[in-house]
DRENTI-841385 format. One record per residue (C-alpha): y, z, x; residue in one letter. Coordinates in pm, whole numbers, padded with zeros to 5 digits, always signed. Example, Ala and Ser with C-alpha at 12.3 -4.5 7.8 and 13.67 -1.06 7.14 Angstrom:
residues 2
-00450+00780+01230A-00106+00714+01367S
This chain:
residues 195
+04653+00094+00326X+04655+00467+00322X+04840+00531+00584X+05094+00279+00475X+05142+00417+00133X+05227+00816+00284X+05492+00636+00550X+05627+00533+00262X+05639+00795+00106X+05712+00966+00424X+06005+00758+00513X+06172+00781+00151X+06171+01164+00117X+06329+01178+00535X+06624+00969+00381X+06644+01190+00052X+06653+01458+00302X+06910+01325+00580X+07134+01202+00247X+07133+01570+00113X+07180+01745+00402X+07508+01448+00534X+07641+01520+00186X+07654+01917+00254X+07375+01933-00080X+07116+02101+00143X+07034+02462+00184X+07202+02493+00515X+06883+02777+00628X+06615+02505+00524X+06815+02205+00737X+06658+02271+01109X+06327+02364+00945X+06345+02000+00707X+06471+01806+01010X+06143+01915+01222X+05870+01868+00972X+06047+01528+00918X+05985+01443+01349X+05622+01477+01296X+05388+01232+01217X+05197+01396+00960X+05455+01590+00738X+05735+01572+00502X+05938+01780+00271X+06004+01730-00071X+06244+01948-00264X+06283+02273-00174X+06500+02571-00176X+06575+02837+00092X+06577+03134-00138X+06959+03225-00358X+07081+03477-00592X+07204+03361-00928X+07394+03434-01273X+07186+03196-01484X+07281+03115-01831X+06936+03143-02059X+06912+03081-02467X+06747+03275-02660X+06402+03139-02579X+06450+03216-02187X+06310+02870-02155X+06383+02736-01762X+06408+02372-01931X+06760+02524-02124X+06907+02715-01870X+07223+02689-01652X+07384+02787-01318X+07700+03038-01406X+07684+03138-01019X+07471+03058-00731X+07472+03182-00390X+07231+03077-00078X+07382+03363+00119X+07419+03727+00030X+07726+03813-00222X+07957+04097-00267X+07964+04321-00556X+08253+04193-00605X+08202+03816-00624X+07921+03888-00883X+08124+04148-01098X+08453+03871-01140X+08193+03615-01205X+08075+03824-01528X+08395+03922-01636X+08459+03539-01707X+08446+03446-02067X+08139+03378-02158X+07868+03354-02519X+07587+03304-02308X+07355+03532-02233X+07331+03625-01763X+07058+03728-01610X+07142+03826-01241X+06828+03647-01041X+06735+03703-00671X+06503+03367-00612X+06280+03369-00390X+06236+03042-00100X+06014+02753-00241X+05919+02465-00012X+05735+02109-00105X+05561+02015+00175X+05378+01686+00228X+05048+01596+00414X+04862+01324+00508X+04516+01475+00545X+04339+01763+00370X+04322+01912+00773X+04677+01877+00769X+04757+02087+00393X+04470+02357+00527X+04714+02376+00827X+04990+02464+00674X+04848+02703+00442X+04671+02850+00772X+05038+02867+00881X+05163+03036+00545X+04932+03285+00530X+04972+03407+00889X+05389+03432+00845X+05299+03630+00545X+05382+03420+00251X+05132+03491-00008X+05176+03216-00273X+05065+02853-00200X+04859+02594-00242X+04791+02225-00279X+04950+02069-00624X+04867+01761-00565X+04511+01598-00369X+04548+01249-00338X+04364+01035-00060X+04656+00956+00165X+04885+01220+00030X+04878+01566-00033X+05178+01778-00135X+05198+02177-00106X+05406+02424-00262X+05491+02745-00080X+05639+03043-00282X+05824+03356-00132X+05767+03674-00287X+06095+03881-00270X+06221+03779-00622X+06435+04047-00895X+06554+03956-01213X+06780+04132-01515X+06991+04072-01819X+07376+04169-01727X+07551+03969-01991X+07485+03928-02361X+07787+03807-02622X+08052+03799-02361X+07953+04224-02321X+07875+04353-01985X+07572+04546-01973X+07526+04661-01678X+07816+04949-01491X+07973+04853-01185X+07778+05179-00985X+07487+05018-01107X+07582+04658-01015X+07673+04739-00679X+07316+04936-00632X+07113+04555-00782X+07306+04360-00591X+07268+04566-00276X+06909+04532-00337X+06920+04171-00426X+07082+04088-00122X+06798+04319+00095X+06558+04094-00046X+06739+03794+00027X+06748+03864+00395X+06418+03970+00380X+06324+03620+00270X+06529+03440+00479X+06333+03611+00771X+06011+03448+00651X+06145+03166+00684X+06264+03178+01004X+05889+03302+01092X+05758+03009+00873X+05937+02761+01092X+05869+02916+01396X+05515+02918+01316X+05574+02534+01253X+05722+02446+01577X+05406+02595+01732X+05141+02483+01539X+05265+02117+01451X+05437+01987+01750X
C-alpha cells in the first residue's frame, strides 16, 4: 500500500517535471539532474530552482507572500541588462537578489532521505533536511548558500550608482557560478551514489 501510494506520487511529480521542462518552464541547469533522480526507483523531485538573480518588487512589509518578479535571470546578467531594467518606470520598491539553488527531493525510505543528505553534506551544501516524514514518503529540501540581497529602487529613484552596480552585480554573478558548481557536484555525487 506504501509503496503504491509514493509511485504515485512518484509518477505524478515525473510528469509535472517532463511537462515543465517540454514547455521550456524548467531551469535548463536543474533538467539533466531532474531527469536522473526521476530514472531511479527511489527518488523524485518536487519543485525546485537552480539558483537566479532577480529585481523583485517588495511592499512595504517585505513580505515574500506580496512580492513580484520585475526581472529574473537563471544565468549571469550584464550590468547592463540590470541597469535598463531599473531605469523602467516603476513605484515599487527593487531589491536586486542573487538566490541561491533550492531542490525538493523525494524519498521513499528514511535510508534513502539520510542518503541524500549524506550526499549534500559531502558536495558541500550546508542547509537541508527532511520537511516532511511520512511512512512511504519523505520529502527533503536542500538550500545553497551563495545568496546577496539589496534595495536599488525606491519611488521610481535609483539608489544605487552605476560604478557601484556594476561592482554587485559582478559579485552577484561570482556567486551565481559559484552555485551552479555545487550543483554540478551535487549531481555528480548523485549519479554515483544512487545509480
Amino acid at each position: 500500500m506504501l509503496e503504491k501510494r509514493f509511485e504515485m506520487v512518484k509518477e505524478h511529480h515525473k510528469k509535472t517535471f517532463e511537462d515543465a521542462a517540454i514547455n521550456g518552464k524548467m531551469d535548463p541547469q536543474l533538467v539533466s539532474l531532474c531527469r536522473f533522480i526521476a530514472s531511479t526507483k527511489q527518488f523524485f523531485t518536487s519543485s525546485s530552482c537552480s539558483g537566479r538573480i532577480v529585481l523583485l518588487k517588495v511592499n512595504a512589509e517585505e513580505s515574500k507572500q506580496e512580492s513580484a518578479f520585475h526581472r529574473k535571470w537563471h544565468s549571469t546578467v550584464s550590468a547592463d541588462e540590470v541597469w535598463n531594467a531599473l531605469e523602467e518606470k516603476t513605484k515599487d520598491e527593487l531589491w536586486l537578489k542573487q538566490e541561491p539553488l533550492i531542490l525538493h527531493i523525494g524519498a521513499e525510505s528514511i535510508e534513502g532521505a539520510k542518503k541524500i543528505l549524506e550526499i549534500m553534506r559531502k558536495c558541500g551544501i550546508k542547509r537541508g533536511g527532511i520537511m516532511v516524514a511520512k511512512k512511504g514518503k519523505f520529502l527533503l529540501e536542500i538550500v545553497g548558500t551563495q545568496r546577496m540581497s539589496l534595495p536599488v529602487k525606491k519611488d521610481d529613484k535609483i539608489l544605487i550608482s552605476r560604478g557601484h552596480l556594476e561592482f554587485v552585480v559582478e559579485k552577484a554573478n561570482r556567486k551565481l557560478e559559484k552555485n551552479y558548481g555545487t550543483l554540478g557536484k551535487f549531481e555528480e555525487a548523485c549519479r554515483k551514489k544512487l545509480s
